[in-house]
C-alpha positions in Angstrom: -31.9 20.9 29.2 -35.4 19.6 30.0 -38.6 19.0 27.8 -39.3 17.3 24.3 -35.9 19.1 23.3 -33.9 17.1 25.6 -35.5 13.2 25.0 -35.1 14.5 21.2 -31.5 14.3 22.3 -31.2 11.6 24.4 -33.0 9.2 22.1 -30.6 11.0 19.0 -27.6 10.2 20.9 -29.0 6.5 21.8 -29.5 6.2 18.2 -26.0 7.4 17.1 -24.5 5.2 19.9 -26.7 2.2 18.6 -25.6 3.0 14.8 -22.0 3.2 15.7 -22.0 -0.2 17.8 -23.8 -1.9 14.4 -20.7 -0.3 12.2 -18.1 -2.2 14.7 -20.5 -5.4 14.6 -20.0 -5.0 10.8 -16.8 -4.5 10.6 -15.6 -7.2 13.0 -17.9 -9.5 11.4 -16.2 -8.9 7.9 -12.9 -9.0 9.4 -14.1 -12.4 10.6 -15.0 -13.6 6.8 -11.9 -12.7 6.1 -10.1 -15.0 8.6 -12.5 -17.7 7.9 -12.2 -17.7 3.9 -8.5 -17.6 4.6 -8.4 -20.7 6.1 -10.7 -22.3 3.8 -8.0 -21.2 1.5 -5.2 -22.7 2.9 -7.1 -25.8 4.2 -7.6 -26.2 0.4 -4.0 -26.0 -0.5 -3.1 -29.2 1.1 -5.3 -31.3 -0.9 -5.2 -29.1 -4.2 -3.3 -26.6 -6.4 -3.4 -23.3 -4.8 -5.4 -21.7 -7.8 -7.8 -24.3 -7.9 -8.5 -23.4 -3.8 -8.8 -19.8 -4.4 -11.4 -20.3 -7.4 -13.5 -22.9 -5.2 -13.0 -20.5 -2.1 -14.0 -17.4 -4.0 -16.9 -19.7 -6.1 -17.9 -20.7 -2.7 -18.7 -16.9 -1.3 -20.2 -15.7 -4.5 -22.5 -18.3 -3.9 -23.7 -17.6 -0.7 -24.0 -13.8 -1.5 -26.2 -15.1 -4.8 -28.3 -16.5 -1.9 -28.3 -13.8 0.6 -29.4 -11.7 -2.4 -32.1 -13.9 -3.1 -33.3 -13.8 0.3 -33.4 -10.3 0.2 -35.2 -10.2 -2.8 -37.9 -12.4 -1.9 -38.3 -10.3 1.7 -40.7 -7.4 1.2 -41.6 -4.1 3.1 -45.2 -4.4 4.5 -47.6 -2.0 2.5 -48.1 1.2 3.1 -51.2 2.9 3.7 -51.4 5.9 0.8 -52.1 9.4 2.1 -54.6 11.3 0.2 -52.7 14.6 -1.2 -49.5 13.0 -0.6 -46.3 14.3 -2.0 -46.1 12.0 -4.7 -47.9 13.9 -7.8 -51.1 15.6 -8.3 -51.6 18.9 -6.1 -49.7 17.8 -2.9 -46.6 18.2 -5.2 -47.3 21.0 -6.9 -47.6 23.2 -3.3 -44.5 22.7 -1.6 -41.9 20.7 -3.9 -41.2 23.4 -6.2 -40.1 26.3 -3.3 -37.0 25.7 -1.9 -37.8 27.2 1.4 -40.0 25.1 2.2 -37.0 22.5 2.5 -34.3 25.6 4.2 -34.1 28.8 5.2 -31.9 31.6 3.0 -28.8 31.2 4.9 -28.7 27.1 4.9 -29.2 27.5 0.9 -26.4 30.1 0.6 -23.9 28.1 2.6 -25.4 24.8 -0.3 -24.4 27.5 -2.8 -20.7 28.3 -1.4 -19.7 24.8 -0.6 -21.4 22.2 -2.9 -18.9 19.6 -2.7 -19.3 19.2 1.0 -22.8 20.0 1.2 -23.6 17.2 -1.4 -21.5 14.6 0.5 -22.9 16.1 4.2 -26.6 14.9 2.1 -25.0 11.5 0.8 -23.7 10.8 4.7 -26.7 11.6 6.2 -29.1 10.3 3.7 -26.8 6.6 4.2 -27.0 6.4 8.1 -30.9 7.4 7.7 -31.4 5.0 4.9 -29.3 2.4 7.5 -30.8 2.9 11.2 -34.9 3.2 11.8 -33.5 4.1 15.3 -32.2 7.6 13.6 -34.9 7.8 11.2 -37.4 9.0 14.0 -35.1 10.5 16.1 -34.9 12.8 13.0 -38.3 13.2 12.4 -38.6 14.0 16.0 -36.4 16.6 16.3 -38.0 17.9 13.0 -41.8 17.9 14.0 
């Protein structure tokens, strides 16, 4: 392949590579809480009663979620410059949001029709890694433009 369709694809699979390399980092570095909060736990049991350690060990990491969540809250996305006749009400809604082919053609919305269950979850998947990864985000809107 050459041309736009094959950088579409290279930086695609970059992206998916990228996103699955996150999903180990994530998952090793929960596996790692877990070790660590484990031997907080049994640290704890040599100086008290074994339910008092797991209600000052599981205390502890409520905590510091309650604070990561804070920090989260208090970080905000920059602003946005509006579009005028966006897609959010007035006549830029009322064009293209009602038609469903504008969003697929008649054979992607039979095949939605005939398999809902794993179209529905195919939209939840997709929707989660794009809501997840910027990387993916415009390698999708890439290949879409």
């Amino acid at each position: 392949m050459s041309g736009p369709a094959s950088s579409v694809a290279d930086r695609l699979a970059l992206a998916l590579l990228r996103g699955l390399l996150a999903a180990i980092a994530v998952v090793m570095a929960l596996v790692g809480l877990g070790v660590l909060t484990w031997a907080g736990f049994t640290a704890l049991t040599y100086v008290m009663d074994p339910a008092w350690a797991g209600l000052v060990t599981g205390a502890t990491l409520l905590g510091l979620a309650g604070v990561l969540c804070l920090v989260a809250l208090m970080l905000r996305a920059p602003d946005r410059p509006r579009r005028e006749g966006g897609s959010r009400g007035g006549e830029g809604a009322a064009k293209g949001a009602a038609d469903p082919k504008m969003i697929a053609s008649d054979a992607a919305l039979a095949a939605i029709r005939e398999h809902p269950k794993s179209s529905s979850l195919v939209a939840l998947f997709a929707g989660l890694v794009l809501g997840v990864s910027p990387e993916l985000r415009r390698a999708a809107l890439d290949a879409l433009e």
